[in-house]
DRENDO-1510 file (C-alpha; in Angstrom, 1 decimal, always signed):
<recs>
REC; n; res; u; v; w
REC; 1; UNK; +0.0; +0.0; +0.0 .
REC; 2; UNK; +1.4; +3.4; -0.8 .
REC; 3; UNK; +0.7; +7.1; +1.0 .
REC; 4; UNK; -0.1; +10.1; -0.2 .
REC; 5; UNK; -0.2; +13.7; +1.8 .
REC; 6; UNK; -3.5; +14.7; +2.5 .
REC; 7; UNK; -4.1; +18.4; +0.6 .
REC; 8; UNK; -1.5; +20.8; +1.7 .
REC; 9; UNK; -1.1; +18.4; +4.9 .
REC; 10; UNK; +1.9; +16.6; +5.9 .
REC; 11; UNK; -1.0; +13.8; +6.6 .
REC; 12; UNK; -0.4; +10.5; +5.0 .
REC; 13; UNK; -3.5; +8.6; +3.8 .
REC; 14; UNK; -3.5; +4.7; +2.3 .
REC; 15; UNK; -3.8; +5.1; -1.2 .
REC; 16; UNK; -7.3; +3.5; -1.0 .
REC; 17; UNK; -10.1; +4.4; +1.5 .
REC; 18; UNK; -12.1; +1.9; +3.4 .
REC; 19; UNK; -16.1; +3.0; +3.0 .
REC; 20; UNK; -18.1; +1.8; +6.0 .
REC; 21; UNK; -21.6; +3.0; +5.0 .
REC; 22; UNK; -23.1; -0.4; +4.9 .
REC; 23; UNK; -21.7; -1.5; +8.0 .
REC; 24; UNK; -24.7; -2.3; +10.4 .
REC; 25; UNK; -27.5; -1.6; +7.5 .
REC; 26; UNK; -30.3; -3.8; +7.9 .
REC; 27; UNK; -31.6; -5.8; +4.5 .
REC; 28; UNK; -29.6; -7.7; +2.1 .
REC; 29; UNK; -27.6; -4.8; +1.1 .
REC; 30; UNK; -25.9; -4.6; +4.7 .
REC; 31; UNK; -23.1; -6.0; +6.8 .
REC; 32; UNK; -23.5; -7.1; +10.2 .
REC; 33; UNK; -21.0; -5.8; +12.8 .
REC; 34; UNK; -18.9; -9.2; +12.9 .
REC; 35; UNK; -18.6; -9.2; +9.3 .
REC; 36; UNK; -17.6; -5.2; +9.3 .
REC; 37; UNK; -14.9; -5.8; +12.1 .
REC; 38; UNK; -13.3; -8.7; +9.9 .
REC; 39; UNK; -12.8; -6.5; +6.7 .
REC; 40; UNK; -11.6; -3.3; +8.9 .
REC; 41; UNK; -8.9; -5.4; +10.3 .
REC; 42; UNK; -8.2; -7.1; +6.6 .
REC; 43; UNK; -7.8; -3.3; +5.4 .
REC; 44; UNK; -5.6; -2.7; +8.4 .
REC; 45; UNK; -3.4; -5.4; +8.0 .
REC; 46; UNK; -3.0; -4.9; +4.9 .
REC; 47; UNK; -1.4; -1.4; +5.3 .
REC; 48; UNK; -4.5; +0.4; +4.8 .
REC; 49; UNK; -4.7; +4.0; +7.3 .
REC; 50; UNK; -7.3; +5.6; +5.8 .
REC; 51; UNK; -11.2; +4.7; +7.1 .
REC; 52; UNK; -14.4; +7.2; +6.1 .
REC; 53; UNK; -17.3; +6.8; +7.4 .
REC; 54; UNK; -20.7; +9.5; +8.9 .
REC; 55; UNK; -23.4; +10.0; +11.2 .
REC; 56; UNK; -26.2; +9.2; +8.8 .
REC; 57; UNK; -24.7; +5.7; +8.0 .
REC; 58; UNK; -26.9; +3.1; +9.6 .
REC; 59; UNK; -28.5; +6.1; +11.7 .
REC; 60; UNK; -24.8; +5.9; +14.2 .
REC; 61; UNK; -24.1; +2.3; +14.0 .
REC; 62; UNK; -21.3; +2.2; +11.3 .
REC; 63; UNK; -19.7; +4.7; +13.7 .
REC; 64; UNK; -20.4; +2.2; +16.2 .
REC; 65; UNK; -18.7; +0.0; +14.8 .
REC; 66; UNK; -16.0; +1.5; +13.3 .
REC; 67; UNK; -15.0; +3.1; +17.2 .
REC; 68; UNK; -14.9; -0.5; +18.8 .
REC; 69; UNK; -13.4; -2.2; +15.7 .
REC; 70; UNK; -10.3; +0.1; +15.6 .
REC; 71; UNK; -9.5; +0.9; +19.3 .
REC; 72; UNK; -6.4; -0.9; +19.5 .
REC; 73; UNK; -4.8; +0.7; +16.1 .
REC; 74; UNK; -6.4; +3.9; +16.8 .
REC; 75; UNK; -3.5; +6.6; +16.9 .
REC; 76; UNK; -2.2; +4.5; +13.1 .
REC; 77; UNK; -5.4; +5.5; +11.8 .
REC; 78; UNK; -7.0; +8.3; +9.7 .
REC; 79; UNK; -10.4; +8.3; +10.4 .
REC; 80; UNK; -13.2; +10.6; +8.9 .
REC; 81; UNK; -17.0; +11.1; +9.5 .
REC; 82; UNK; -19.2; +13.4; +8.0 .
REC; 83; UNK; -22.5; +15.9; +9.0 .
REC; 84; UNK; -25.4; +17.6; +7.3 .
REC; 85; UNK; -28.2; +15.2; +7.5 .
REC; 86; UNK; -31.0; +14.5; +9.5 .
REC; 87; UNK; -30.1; +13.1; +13.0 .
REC; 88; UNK; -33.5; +13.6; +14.7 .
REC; 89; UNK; -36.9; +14.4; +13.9 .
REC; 90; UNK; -36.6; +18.4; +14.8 .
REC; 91; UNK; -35.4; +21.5; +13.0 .
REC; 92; UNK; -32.2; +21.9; +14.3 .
REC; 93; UNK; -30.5; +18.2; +14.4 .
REC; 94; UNK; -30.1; +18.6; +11.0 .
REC; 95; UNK; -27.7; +21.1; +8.6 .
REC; 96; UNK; -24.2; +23.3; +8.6 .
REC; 97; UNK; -25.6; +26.0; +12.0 .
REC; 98; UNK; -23.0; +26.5; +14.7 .
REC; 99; UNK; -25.4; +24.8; +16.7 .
REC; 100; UNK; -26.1; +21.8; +14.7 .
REC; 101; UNK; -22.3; +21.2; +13.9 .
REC; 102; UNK; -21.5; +21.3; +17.5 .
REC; 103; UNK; -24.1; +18.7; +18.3 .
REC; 104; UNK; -22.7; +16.2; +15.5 .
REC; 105; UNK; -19.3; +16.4; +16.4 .
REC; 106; UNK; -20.3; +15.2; +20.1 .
REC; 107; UNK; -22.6; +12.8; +18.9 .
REC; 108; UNK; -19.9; +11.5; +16.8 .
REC; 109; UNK; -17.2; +11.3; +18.9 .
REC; 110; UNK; -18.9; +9.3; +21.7 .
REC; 111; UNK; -19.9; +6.9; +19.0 .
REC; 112; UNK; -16.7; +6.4; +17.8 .
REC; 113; UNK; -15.2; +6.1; +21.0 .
REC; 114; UNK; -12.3; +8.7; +20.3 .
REC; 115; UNK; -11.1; +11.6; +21.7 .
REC; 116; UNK; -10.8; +13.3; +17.8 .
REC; 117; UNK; -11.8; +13.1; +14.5 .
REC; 118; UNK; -9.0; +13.4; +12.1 .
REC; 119; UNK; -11.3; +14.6; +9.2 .
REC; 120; UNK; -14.6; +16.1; +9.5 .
REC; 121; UNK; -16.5; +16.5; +5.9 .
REC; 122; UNK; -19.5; +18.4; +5.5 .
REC; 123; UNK; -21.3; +15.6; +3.8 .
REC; 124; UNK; -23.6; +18.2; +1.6 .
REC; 125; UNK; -24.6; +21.9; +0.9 .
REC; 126; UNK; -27.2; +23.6; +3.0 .
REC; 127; UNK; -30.2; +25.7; +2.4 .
REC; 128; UNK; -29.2; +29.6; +3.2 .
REC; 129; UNK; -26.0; +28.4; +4.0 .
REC; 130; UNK; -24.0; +31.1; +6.0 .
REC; 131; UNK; -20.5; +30.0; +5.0 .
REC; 132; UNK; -18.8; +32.0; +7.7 .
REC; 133; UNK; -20.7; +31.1; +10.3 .
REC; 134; UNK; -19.7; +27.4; +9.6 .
REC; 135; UNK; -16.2; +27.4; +9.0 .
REC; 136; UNK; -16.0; +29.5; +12.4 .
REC; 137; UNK; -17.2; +26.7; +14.2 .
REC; 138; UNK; -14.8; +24.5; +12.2 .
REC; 139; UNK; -12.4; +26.6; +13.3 .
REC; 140; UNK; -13.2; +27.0; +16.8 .
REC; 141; UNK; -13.1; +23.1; +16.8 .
REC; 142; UNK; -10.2; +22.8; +15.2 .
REC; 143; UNK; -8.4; +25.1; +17.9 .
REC; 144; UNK; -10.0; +22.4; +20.5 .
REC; 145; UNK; -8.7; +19.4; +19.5 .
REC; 146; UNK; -11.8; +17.4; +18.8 .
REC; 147; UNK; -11.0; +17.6; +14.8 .
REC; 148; UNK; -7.8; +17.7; +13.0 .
REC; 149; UNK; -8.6; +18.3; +9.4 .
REC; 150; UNK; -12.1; +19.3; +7.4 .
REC; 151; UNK; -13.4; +18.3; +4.1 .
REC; 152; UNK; -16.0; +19.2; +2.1 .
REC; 153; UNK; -18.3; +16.9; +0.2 .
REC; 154; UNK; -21.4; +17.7; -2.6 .
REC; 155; UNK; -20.8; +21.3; -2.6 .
REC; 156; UNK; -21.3; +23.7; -5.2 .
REC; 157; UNK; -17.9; +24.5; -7.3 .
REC; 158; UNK; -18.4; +28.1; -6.6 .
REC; 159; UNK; -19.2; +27.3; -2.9 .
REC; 160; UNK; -16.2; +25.1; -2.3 .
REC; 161; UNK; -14.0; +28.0; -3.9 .
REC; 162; UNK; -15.6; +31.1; -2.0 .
REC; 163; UNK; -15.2; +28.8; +1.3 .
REC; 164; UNK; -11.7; +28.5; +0.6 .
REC; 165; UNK; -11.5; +32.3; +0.2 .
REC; 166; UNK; -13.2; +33.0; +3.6 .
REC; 167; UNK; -10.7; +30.7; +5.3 .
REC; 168; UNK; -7.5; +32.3; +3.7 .
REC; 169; UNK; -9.5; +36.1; +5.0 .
REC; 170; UNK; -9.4; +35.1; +8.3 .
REC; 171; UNK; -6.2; +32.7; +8.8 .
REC; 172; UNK; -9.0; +29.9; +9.6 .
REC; 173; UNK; -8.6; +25.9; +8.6 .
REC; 174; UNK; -9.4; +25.1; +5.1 .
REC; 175; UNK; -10.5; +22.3; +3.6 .
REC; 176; UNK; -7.9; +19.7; +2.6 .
REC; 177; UNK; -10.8; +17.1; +1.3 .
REC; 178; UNK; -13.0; +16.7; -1.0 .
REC; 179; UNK; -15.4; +14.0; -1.7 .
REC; 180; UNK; -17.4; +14.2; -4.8 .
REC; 181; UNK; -19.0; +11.1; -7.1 .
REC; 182; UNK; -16.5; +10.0; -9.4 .
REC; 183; UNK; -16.2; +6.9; -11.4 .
REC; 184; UNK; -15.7; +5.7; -15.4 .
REC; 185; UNK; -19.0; +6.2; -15.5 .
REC; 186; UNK; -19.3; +9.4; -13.5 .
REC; 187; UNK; -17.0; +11.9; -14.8 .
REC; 188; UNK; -19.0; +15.2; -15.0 .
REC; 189; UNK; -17.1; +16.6; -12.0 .
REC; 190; UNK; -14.4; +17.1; -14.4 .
REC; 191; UNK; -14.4; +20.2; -16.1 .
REC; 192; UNK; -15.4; +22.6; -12.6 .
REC; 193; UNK; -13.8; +20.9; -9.8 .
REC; 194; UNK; -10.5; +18.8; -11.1 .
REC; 195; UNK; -8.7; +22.3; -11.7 .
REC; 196; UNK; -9.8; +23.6; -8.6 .
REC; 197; UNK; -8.7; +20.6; -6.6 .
REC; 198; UNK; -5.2; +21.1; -8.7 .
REC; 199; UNK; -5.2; +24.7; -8.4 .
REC; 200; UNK; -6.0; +24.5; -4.3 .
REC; 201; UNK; -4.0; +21.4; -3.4 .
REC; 202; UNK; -7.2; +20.0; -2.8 .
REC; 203; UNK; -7.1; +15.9; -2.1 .
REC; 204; UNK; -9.7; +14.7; -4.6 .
REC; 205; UNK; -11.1; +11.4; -2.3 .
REC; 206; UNK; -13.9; +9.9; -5.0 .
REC; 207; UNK; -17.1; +8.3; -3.4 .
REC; 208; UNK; -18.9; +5.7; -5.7 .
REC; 209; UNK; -15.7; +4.4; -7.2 .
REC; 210; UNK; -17.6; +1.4; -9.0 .
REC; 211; UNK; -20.6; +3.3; -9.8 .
REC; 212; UNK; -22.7; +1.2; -7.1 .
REC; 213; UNK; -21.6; -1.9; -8.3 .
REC; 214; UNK; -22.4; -1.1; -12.1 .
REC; 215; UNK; -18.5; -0.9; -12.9 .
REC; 216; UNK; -17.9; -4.5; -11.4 .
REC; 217; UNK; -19.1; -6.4; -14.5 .
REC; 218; UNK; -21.9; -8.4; -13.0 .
REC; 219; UNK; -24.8; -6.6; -14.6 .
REC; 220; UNK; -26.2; -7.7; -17.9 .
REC; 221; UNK; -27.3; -5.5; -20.8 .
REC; 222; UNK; -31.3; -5.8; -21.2 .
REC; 223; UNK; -31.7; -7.4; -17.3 .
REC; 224; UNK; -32.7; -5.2; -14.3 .
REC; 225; UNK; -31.2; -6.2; -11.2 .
REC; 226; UNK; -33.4; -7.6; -8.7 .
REC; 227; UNK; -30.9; -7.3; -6.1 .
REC; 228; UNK; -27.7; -5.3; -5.4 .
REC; 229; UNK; -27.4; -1.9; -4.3 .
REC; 230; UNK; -28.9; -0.9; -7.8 .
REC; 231; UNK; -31.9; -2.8; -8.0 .
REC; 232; UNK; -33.0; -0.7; -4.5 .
REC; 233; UNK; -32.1; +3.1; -5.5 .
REC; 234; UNK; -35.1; +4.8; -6.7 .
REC; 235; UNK; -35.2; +6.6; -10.0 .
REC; 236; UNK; -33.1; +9.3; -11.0 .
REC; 237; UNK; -30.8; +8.9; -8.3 .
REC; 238; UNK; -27.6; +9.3; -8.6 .
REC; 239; UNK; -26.9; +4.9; -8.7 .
REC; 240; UNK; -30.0; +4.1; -10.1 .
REC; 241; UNK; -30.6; +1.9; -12.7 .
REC; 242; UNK; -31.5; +4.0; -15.2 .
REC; 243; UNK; -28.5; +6.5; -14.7 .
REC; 244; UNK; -26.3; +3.8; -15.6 .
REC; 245; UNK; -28.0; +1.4; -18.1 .
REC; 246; UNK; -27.1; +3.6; -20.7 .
REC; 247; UNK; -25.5; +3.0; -23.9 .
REC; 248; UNK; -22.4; +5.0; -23.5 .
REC; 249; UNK; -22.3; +2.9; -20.4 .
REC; 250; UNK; -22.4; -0.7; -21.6 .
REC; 251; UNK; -19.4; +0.4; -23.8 .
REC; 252; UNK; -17.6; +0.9; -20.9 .
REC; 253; UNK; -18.1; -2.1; -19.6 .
REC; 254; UNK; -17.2; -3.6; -23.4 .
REC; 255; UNK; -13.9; -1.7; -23.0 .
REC; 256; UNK; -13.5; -2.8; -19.3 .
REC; 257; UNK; -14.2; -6.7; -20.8 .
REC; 258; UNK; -11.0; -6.3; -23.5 .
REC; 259; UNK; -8.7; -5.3; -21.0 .
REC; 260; UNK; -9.8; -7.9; -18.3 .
REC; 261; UNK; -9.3; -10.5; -21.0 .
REC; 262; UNK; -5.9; -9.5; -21.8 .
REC; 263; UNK; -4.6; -8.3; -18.3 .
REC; 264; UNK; -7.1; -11.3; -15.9 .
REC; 265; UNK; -7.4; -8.0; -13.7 .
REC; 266; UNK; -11.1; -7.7; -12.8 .
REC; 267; UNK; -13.4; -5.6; -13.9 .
REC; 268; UNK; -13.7; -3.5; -10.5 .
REC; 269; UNK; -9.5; -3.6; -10.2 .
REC; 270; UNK; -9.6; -2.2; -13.9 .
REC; 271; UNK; -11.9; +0.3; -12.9 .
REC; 272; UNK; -10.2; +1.2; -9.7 .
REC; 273; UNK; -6.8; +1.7; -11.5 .
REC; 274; UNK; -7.9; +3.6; -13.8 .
REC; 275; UNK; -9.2; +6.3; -11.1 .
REC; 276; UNK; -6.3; +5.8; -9.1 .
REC; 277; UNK; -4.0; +7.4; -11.9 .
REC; 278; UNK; -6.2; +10.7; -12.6 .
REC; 279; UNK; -4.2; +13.4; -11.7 .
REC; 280; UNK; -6.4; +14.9; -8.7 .
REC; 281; UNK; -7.1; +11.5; -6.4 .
REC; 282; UNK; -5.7; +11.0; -3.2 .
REC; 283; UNK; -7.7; +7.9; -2.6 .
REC; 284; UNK; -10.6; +6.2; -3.8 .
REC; 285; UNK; -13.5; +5.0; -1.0 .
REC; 286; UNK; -14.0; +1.6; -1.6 .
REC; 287; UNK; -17.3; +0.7; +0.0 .
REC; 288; UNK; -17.7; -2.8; +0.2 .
REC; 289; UNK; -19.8; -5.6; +1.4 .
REC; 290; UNK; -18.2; -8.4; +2.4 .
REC; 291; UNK; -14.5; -10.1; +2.9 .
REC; 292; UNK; -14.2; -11.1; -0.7 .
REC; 293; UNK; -15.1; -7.9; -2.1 .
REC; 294; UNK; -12.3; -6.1; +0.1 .
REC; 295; UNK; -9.8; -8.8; -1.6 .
REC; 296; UNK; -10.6; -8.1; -5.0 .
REC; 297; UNK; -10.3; -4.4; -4.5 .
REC; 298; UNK; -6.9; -4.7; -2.6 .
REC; 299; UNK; -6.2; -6.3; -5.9 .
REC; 300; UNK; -5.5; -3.2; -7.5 .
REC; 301; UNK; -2.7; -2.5; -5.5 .
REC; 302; UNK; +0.5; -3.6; -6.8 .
REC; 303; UNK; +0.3; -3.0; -10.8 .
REC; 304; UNK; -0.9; -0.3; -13.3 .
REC; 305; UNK; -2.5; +0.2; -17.0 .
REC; 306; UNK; -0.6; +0.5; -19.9 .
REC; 307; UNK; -0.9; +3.8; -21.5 .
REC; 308; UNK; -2.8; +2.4; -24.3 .
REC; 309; UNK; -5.6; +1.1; -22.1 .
REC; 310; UNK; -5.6; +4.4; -20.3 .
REC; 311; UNK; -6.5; +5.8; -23.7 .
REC; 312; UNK; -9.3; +3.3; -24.7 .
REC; 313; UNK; -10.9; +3.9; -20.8 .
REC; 314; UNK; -10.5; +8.0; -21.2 .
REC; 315; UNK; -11.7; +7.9; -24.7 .
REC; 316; UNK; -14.7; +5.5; -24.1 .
REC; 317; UNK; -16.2; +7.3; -21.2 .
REC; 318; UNK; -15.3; +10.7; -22.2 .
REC; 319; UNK; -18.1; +13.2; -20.6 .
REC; 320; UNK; -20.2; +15.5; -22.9 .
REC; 321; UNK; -18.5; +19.0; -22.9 .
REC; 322; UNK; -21.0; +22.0; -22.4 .
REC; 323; UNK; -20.6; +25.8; -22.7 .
REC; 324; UNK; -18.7; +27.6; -21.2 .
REC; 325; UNK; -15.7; +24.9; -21.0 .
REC; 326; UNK; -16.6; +23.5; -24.6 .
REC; 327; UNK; -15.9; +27.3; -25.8 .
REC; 328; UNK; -13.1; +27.4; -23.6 .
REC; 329; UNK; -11.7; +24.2; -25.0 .
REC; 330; UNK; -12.2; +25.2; -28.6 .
REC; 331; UNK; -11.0; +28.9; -28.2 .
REC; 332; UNK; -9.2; +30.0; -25.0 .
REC; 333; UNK; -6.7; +27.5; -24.7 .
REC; 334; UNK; -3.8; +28.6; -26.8 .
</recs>
């Protein structure tokens, strides 16, 4: 396992992220604790520092279980949680308010059994967000020692850049994080956040690395799931079925199917390399399900694409360009 700095940190992060939102979910789609302890001490053993998880995620329990699973590696570790969402029924147990971050940063630290959290995210944007009245409290909590390092995830391009501006006003944390959807088949990110993550020293940390399971090769053209993470997302969403039983997406998975037979890689290690070697990731979040799923991931580790196949990947999933940047593209860049 290689490290990487964290943003403009001198933190070092496993190359890969382990995603624990599953971890305690109830239904087919989840994995019990025992299961979850098991593949956080495979990652862990395996050289892996680097474990994400949030509040929302199994309404506390993944926390749960992350906070008793890593007690005795816990100073080795990078761990991050996230807030925004609902927590409780009432107004304020909810959102980016002083108030409400406060709360969730409590909440979260008994859960995880820890005296800090090395990275906080903000999992989302807000409704009449008051950008300076969050990262104060960031701030504040930063200066107390119950976070380390914040990140910012499903924000707004412009929001993520004038939050950055705010910080370097007041000589408050930034953001060294970000974690934005980002797959072969997810790629629209591209033209307003990848120079922004270059331009800031931003670490790019990509959720939905597989595409919920779509990049993994086990869904057939023409045949629905009836199970899997895709068959229960609701339409339009962003890991739907019909987001990604699309024709431009079966190609990829035509493309993925050449390199697999030439390389025997898999068709998620294939996937995972490939967004491993774009220029703004840190580390992908692998969110997985169960013991064999963590080994075939870890799989990636070790070996890389040719430069032909990086071609054939980048060329078969390249995103539709819209104005401005297809303007800029054809006119501003020489």
């Amino acid at each position: 396992m290689k490290y990487k700095d964290l943003g403009r940190t001198s933190l070092r992060v496993s190359e890969l992220c382990l995603g624990t939102m599953v971890f305690g979910e109830e239904g087919s789609r989840g994995t019990d604790a025992s299961e979850s302890k098991k593949i956080i001490k495979k990652f862990i053993d395996e050289g892996g520092n680097f474990i994400d998880t949030a509040d929302v995620y199994s309404k506390g329990i993944s926390e749960k279980i992350v906070g008793e699973a890593v007690k005795e590696y816990r100073e080795d570790l990078v761990i991050a949680t996230k807030c925004r969402f609902p927590m409780g029924d009432t107004p304020n147990k909810r959102g980016l308010s002083r108030k409400y971050i406060r709360f969730a940063v409590d909440a979260s630290l008994k859960r995880l059994d820890t005296n800090y959290i090395d990275i906080l995210y903000l999992h989302g944007t807000a409704p009449n967000l008051t950008l300076e009245d969050t990262l104060h409290v960031l701030n504040d909590l930063v200066s107390e020692g119950k976070i380390y390092y914040i990140g910012v995830s499903n924000f707004r391009a412009w929001e993520l850049m004038k939050a950055l501006s705010i910080s370097n006003l007041h000589g408050w944390i930034r953001f060294q994080a970000a974690q934005y959807q980002y797959s072969l088949v997810e790629r629209n990110i591209e033209p307003e956040f990848n120079g922004l993550f270059l331009a800031e020293n931003l670490s790019s940390i990509p959720w939905g690395p597989l595409g919920g399971g779509f990049l993994t090769g086990k869904y057939k053209y023409g045949e629905k799931p009836t199970d899997g993470r895709i068959s229960v997302m609701p339409d339009h969403t962003e890991e739907s079925w019909e987001n990604r039983s699309t024709d431009r997406n079966w190609k990829i998975i035509e493309t993925i199917q050449k390199i697999h037979e030439r390389t025997q890689k898999s068709y998620s290690q294939i996937a995972l390399r490939w967004l491993m070697n774009r220029p703004t990731v840190t580390a992908p979040i692998i969110g997985v399900r169960t013991l064999n799923q963590l080994e075939d991931n870890l799989g990636v580790i070790g070996w890389d694409l040719s430069s032909e196949d990086m071609n054939l990947l980048n060329n078969v999933s390249e995103p539709v360009i819209h104005y401005p940047y297809r303007f800029i593209n054809n006119y501003c860049l020489d």
